[in-house]
Kinemage of the C-alpha trace (Angstrom):
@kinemage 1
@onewidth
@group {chain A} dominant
@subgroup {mainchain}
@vectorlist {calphas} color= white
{ca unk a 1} P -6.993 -7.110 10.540
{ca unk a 2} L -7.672 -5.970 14.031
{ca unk a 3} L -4.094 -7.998 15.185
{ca unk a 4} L -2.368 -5.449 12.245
{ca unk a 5} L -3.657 -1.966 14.076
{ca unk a 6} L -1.764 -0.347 16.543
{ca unk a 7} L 0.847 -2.473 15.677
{ca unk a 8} L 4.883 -0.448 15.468
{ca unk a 9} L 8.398 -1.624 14.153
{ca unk a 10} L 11.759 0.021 13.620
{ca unk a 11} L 13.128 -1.495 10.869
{ca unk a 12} L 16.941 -1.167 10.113
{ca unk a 13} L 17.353 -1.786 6.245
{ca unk a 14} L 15.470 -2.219 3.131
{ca unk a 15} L 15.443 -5.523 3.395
{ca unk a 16} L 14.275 -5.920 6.556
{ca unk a 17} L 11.158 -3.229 5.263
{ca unk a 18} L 10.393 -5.357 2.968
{ca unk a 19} L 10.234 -8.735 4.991
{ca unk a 20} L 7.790 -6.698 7.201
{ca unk a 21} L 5.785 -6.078 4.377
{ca unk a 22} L 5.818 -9.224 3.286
{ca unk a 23} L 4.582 -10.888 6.099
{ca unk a 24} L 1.698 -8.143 6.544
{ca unk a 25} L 0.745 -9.971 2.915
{ca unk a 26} L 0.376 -12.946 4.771
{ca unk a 27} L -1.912 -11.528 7.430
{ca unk a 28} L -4.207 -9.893 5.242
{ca unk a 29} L -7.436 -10.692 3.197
{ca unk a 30} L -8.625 -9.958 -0.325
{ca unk a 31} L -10.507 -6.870 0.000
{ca unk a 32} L -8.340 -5.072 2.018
{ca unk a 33} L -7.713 -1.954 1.350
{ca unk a 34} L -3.950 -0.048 2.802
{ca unk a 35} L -3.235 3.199 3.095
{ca unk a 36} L 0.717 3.918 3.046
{ca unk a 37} L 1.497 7.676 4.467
{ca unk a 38} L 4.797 9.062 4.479
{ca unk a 39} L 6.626 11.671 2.549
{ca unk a 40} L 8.586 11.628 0.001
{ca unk a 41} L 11.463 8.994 -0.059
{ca unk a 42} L 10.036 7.436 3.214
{ca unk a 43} L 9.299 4.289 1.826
{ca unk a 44} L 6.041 3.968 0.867
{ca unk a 45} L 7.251 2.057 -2.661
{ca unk a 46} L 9.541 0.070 -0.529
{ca unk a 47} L 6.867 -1.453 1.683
{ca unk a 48} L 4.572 -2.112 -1.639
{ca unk a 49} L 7.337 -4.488 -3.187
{ca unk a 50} L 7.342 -6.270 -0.525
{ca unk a 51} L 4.184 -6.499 0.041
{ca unk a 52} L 3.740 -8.279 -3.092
{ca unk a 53} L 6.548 -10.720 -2.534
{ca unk a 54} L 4.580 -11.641 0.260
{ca unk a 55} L 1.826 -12.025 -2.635
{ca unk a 56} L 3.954 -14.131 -4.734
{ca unk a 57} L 4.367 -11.416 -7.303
{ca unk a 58} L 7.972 -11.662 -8.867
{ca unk a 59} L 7.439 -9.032 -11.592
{ca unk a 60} L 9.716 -6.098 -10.925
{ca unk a 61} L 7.495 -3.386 -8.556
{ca unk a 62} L 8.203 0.370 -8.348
{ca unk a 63} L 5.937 3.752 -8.053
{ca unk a 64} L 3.140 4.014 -10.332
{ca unk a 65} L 3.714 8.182 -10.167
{ca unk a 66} L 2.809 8.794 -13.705
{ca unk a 67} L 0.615 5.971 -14.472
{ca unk a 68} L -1.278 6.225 -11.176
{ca unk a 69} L -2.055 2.686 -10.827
{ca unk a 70} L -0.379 -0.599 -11.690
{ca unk a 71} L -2.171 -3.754 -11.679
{ca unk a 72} L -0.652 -7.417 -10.745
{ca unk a 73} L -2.511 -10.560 -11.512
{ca unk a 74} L -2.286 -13.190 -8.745
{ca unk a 75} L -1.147 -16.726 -9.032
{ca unk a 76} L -4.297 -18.033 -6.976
{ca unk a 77} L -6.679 -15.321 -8.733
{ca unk a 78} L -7.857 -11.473 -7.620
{ca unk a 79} L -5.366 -8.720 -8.142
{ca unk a 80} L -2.855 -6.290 -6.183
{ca unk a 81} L -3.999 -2.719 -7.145
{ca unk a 82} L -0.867 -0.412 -6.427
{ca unk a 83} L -1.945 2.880 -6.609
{ca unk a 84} L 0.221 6.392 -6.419
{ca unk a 85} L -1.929 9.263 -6.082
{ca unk a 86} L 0.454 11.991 -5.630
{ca unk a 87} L -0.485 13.864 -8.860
{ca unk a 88} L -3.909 12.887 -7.950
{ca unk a 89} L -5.862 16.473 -6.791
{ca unk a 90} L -8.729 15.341 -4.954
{ca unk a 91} L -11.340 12.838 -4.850
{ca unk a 92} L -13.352 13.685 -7.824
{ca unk a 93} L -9.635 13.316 -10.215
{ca unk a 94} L -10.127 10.154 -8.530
{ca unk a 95} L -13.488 9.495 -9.430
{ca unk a 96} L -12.868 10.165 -12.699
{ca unk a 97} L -10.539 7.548 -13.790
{ca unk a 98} L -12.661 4.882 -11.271
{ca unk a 99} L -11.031 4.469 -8.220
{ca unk a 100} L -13.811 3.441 -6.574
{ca unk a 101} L -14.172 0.245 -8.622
{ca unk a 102} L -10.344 -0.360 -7.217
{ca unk a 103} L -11.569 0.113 -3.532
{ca unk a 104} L -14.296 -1.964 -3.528
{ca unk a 105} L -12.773 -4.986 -5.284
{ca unk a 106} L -13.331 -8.072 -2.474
{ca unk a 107} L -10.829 -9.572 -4.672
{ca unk a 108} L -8.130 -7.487 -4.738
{ca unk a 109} L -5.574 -6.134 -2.452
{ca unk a 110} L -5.133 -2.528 -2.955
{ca unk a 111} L -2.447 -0.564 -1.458
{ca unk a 112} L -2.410 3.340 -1.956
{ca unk a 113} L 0.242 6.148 -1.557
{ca unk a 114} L -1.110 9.540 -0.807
{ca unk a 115} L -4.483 8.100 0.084
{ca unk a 116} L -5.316 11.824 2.202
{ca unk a 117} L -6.300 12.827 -1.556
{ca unk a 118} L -9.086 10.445 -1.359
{ca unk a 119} L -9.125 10.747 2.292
{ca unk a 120} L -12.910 10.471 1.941
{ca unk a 121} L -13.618 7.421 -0.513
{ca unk a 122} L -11.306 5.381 1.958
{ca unk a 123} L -13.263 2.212 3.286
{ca unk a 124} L -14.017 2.751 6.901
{ca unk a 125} L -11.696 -0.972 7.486
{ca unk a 126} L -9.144 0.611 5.746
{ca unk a 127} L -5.408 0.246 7.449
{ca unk a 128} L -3.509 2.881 7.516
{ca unk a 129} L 0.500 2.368 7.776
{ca unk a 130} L 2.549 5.166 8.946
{ca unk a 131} L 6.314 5.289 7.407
{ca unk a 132} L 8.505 7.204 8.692
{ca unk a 133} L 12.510 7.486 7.127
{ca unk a 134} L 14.259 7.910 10.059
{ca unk a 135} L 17.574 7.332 8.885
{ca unk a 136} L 19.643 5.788 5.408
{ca unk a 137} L 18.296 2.633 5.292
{ca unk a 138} L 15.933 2.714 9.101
{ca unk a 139} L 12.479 3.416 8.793
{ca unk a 140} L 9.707 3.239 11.939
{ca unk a 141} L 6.333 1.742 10.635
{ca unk a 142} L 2.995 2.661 13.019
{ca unk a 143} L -0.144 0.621 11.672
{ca unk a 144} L -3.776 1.902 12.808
């Protein structure tokens, strides 16, 4: 993971967001744990689909805002945890429905939006991906 952190793009469409993401599925092990910041609309959601096409995942993918976490089985075993915590308060919310079981899955690839609400409970290897909207379709992406 250490070849992901201060790593920066600018990308120029969705598409091109999502190839990103994609290949940052590639790069990655199970067990890792990524924290997607951005406000709303940046493209936090974005990044997480394409993410999992990078995971082979071909089930539809959107924002798990009301059902805080949606899980995807993977072809070769282990799991993508997608996790929204925006109506999340703070850590012990968290707590309460498990997250911690999510984080430390070595199986699993778990990516969370909002993650300051568990600021926290974040693994200390946890990466943490910057998005920023910068335009319709352009987004600038800062991994640390």
């Amino acid at each position: 993971m250490n070849t992901l952190q201060n790593k920066s793009i600018s990308t120029a469409s969705v598409a091109a967001t999502e190839d990103f993401a994609a290949g940052i599925a590639a790069e990655v092990k199970p067990g890792t744990v990524i924290a997607l910041h951005g406000n709303l609309g940046a493209g936090k959601t974005v990044f997480s689909r394409g993410f999992a096409r990078g995971l082979n995942i071909t089930e539809p993918v959107s924002s798990p805002t009301y059902t805080i976490i949606q899980e995807y089985p993977l072809e070769q075993g282990g799991w993508l945890f997608h996790l929204d915590l925006y109506r999340i308060e703070d850590e012990n919310a968290a707590l309460a429905f498990g997250v911690d079981e999510y984080l430390d899955d070595s199986e699993a690839f778990v990516l969370i939006e909002w993650p300051e609400r568990i600021a926290d409970l974040l693994p200390e290897d946890t990466l943490h991906i910057q998005i920023v909207h910068t335009g319709d379709e352009t987004r600038d992406i800062v991994m640390s």
